[in-house]
C-alpha positions in Angstrom: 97.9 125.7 136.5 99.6 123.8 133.6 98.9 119.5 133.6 100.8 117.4 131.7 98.8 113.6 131.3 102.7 111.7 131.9 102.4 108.2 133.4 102.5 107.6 137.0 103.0 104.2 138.9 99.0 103.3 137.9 98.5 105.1 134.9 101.4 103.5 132.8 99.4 100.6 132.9 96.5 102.5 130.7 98.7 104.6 128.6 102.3 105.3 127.1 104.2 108.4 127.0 108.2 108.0 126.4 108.4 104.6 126.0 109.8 103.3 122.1 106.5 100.6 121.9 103.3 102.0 122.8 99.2 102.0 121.4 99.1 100.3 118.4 95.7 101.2 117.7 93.6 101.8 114.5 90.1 101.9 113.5 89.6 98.2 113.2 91.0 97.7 116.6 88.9 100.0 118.4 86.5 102.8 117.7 85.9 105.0 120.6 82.4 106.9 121.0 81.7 109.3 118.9 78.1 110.9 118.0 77.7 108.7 114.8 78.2 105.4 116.5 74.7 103.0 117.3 73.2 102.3 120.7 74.4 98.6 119.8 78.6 99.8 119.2 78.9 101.6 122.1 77.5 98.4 123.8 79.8 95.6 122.0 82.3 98.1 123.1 81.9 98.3 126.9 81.4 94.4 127.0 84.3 93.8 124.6 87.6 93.1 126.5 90.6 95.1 125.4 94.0 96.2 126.7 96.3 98.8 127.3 99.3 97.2 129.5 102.5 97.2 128.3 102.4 93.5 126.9 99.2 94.0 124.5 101.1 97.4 123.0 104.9 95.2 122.0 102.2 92.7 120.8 101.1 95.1 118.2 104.0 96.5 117.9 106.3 93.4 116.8 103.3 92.0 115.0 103.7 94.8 112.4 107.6 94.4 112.3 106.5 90.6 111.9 104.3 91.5 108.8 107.3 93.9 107.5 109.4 90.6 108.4 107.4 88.3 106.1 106.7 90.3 103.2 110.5 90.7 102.7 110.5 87.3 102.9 108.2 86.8 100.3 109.8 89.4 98.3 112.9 87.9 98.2 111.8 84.4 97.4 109.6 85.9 94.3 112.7 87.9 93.1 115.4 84.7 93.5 112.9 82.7 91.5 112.6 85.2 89.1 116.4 85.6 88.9 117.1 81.8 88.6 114.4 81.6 85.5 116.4 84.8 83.7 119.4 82.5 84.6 118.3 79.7 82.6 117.0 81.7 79.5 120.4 83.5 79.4 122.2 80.1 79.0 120.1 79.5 76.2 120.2 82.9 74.4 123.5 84.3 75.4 122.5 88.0 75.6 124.5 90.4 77.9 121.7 92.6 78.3 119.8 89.9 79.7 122.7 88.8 81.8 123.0 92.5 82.8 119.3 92.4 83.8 119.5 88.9 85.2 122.6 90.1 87.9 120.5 93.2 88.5 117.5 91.5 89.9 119.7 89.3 92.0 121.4 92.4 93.3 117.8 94.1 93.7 116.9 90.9 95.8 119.9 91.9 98.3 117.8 95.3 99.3 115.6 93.4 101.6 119.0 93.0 103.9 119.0 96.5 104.9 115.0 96.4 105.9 115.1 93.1 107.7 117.8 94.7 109.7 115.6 97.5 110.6 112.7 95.7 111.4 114.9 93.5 113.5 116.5 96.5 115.3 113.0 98.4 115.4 111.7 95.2 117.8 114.2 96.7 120.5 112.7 98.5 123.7 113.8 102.2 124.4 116.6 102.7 126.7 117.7 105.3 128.9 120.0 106.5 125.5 117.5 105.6 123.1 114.4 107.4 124.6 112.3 107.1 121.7 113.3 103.4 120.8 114.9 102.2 117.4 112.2 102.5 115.3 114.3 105.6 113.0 116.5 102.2 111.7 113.6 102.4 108.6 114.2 105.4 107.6 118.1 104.8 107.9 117.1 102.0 105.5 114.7 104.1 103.2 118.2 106.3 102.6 120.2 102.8 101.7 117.4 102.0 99.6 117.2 105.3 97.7 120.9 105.0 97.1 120.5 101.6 95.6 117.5 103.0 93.1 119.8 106.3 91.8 122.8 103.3 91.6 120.6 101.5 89.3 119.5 104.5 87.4 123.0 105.7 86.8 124.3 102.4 85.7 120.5 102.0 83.9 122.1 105.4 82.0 125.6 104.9 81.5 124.6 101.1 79.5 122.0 102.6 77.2 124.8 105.5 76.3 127.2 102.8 75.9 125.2 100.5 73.7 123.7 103.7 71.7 127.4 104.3 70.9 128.7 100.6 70.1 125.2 99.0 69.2 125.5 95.2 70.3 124.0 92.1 68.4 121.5 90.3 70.1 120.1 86.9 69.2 117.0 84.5 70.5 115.5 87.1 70.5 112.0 84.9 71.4 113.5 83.9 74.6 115.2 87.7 75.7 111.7 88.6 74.9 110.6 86.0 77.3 112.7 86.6 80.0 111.8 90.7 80.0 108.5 89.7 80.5 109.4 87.4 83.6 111.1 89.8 85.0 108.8 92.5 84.8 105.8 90.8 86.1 108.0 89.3 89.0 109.2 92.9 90.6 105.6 93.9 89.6 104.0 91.6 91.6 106.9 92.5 94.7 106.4 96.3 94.0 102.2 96.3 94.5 102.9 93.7 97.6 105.8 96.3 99.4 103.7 99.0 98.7 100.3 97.9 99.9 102.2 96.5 103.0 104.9 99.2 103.4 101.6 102.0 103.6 99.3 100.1 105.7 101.9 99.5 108.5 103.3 102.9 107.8 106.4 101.9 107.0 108.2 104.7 104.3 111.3 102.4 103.8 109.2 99.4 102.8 107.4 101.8 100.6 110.5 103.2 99.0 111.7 99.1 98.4 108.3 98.8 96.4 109.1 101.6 94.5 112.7 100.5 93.9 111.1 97.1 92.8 109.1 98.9 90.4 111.9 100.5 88.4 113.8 96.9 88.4 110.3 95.8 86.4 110.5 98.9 83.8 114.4 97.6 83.2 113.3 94.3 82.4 110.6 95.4 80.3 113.5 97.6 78.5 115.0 94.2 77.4 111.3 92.9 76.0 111.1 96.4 73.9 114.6 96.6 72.9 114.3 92.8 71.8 110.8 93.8 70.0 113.1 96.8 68.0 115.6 94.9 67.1 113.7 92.2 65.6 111.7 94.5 63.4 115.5 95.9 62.2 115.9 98.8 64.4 119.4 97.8 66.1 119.4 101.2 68.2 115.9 100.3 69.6 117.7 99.1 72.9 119.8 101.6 73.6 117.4 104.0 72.9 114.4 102.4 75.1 117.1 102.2 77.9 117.8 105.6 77.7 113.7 106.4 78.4 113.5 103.8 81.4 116.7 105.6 83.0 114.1 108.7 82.9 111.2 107.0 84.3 113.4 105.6 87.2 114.6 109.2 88.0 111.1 109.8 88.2 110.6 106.9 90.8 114.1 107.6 92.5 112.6 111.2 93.4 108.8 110.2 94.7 111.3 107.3 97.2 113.9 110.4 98.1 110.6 112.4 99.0 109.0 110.1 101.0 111.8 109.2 103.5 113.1 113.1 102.9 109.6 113.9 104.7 110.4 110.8 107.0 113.5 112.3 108.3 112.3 116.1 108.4 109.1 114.5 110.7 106.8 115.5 107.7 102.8 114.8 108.6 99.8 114.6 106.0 98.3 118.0 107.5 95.0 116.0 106.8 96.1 113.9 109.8 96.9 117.4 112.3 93.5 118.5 111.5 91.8 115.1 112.3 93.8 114.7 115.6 92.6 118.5 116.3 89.1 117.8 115.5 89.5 114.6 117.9 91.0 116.9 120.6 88.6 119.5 120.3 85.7 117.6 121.0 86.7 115.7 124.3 84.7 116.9 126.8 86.3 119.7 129.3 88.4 121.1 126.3 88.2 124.7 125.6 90.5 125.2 123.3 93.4 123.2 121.2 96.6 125.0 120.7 99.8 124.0 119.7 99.8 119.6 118.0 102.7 118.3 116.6 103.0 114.8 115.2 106.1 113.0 114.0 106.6 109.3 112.7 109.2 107.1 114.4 109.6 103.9 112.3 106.0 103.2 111.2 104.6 104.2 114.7 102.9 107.9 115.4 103.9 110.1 118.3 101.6 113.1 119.3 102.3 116.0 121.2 99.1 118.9 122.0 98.3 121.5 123.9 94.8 122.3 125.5 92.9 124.7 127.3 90.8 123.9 130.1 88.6 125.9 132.7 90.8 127.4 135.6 88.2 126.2 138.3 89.2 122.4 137.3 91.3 120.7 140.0 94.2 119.6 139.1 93.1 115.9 138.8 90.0 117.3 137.2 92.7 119.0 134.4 94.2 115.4 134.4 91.4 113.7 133.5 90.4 116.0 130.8 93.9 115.7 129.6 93.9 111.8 129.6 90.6 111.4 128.1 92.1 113.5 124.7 95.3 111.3 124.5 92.8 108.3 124.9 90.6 109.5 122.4 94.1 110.4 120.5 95.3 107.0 120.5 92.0 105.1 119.2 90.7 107.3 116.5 94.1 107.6 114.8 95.6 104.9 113.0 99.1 103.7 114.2 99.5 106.5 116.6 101.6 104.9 119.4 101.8 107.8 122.1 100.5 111.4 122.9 101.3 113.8 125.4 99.1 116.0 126.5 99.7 119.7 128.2 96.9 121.0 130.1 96.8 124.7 130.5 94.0 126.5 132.2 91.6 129.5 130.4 91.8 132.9 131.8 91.1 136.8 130.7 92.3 137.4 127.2 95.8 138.2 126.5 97.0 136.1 129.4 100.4 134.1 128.4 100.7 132.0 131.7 104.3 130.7 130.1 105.1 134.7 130.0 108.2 133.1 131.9 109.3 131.1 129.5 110.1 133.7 126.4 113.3 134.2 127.4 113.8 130.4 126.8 112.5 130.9 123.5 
């Protein structure tokens, strides 16, 4: 007897399997019971009202895209400002490195485009084409975004070799100095606020952004230290400096690549597979855990496990086992959406009761 826990007419209304928006659920939504909770959690949870149809999980669902939504949007207005106040010191001081650094962060502001587009495409339901929904438009954007960082590294590169070989004057050298430190602590304060966001919505393309922001913040601070050389008489400071930032943001280009490289190649913090098995292990009726795989879609988990039950079980005995993991599935991990969960019954040792299926394999 093999039992998959799928959705039928009633049970769709409790769970999601197959569907692009499901459980949105984390450990401050809900906490299901485990040994360590009190007499007095378990209560607050039976009398506490929460939901499972449809309409709560797009709920949680667009509310992320909604947070992904507004922190752009806070992003870019940070960065524009930002821009506009390296605009006005360059009219004063005249520098083309700070123009160059000035057009750069505008540029840089641009990069929310791509991830507003996939947060807007991400809100979509699945379709009969689109099984899994839309959600993979963020990591389409994380590879945008990574482009845009190894851009700015190469043309980061190609100024400080060009300046190192026909050394530039620079003058106001107060207000460059200024304006470096504007624009680092403006795509610092963006960088820590995509970051923070990006990872607690799980969201690798809003990560990568952060990151991107960051390396925008070490080119700025190339003009403050380039300025600081120059003024104490070393006119190759700047080039020089430049030519260590261009490092550092080939270090930053290859933590982004990684993270939406593991994005694409469904990459999971094994931590997580061994949690989820843990979880698994100890529903009730479960014998054994065999085969879990996990993959991201957007910022949203899906699960797929294997488990072992007695052979006596019924099969809506096997069912219920199997739905009571996924359940357990869906509220202990964080911003897992979906699970599917494949019942297969115990039997002597050495049994493969999918012995018809090798040839398939």
């Amino acid at each position: 007897m093999s039992v998959h826990s799928r959705p039928g007419p009633s049970h769709e209304r409790d769970h999601s399997h197959g569907h692009g928006h499901g459980h949105g659920h984390g450990h401050d939504e809900h906490d299901h019971a485990s040994p360590s909770r009190t007499l007095g959690e378990r209560l607050r949870h039976v009398v506490t009202p929460h939901s499972h149809d449809a309409a709560a999980r797009t709920d949680r669902a667009l509310e992320t895209s909604r947070r992904g939504m507004r922190t752009l949007a806070i992003s870019f207005a940070v960065l524009t400002v930002t821009a506009l106040a390296q605009v006005v010191i360059f009219m004063v001081s005249g520098s083309v490195a700070l123009l160059g650094d000035t057009l750069h962060n505008f540029a840089d502001a641009l990069t929310a485009v791509p991830l507003a587009i996939a947060f807007t495409v991400g809100r979509r339901m699945a379709s009969r084409r689109f099984t899994y929904g839309y959600g993979r438009a963020e990591d389409l954007a994380g590879i945008i975004i990574v482009l845009i960082i190894a851009a700015s590294a190469a043309l980061a590169g190609y100024e400080a070799v060009k300046r190192l070989i026909n050394p530039q004057d620079v003058e106001a050298l107060g207000w460059v100095a200024a304006a470096g430190v504007i624009g680092f602590l403006g795509n610092e304060l963006v960088a820590r606020y995509r970051i923070k966001v990006g990872r607690e919505i799980g969201s690798a393309a809003l990560v990568a952004d952060g990151l991107h922001a960051r390396t925008d913040g070490f080119t700025s601070l190339a003009v403050l230290l380039g300025a600081a050389g120059v003024w104490a008489g070393w006119p190759y400071a700047d080039p020089i400096i430049g030519l260590l930032i261009t490092v550092a943001i080939l270090y930053v280009l290859r933590d982004a690549a990684r993270e939406v490289y593991h994005r694409l190649m469904d990459a999971v913090d094994p931590a997580l597979i061994a949690k989820a098995e843990q979880i698994v292990a100890e529903t009730p009726g479960v014998r054994g855990v065999g085969s879990l795989r996990m993959r991201w879609i957007g910022h949203a988990l899906r699960a797929e496990v294997d488990i072992v039950v007695r052979h006596e079980l019924s099969l809506v005995e096997a069912h219920a086992v199997s739905v009571e993991a996924e359940h357990r599935l869906i509220h202990d991990l964080p911003r897992l959406q979906a699970a599917t969960v494949h019942a297969d019954p115990d039997g002597p040792e050495g049994t493969d009761h999918h012995a018809v299926l090798i040839v398939h394999r």
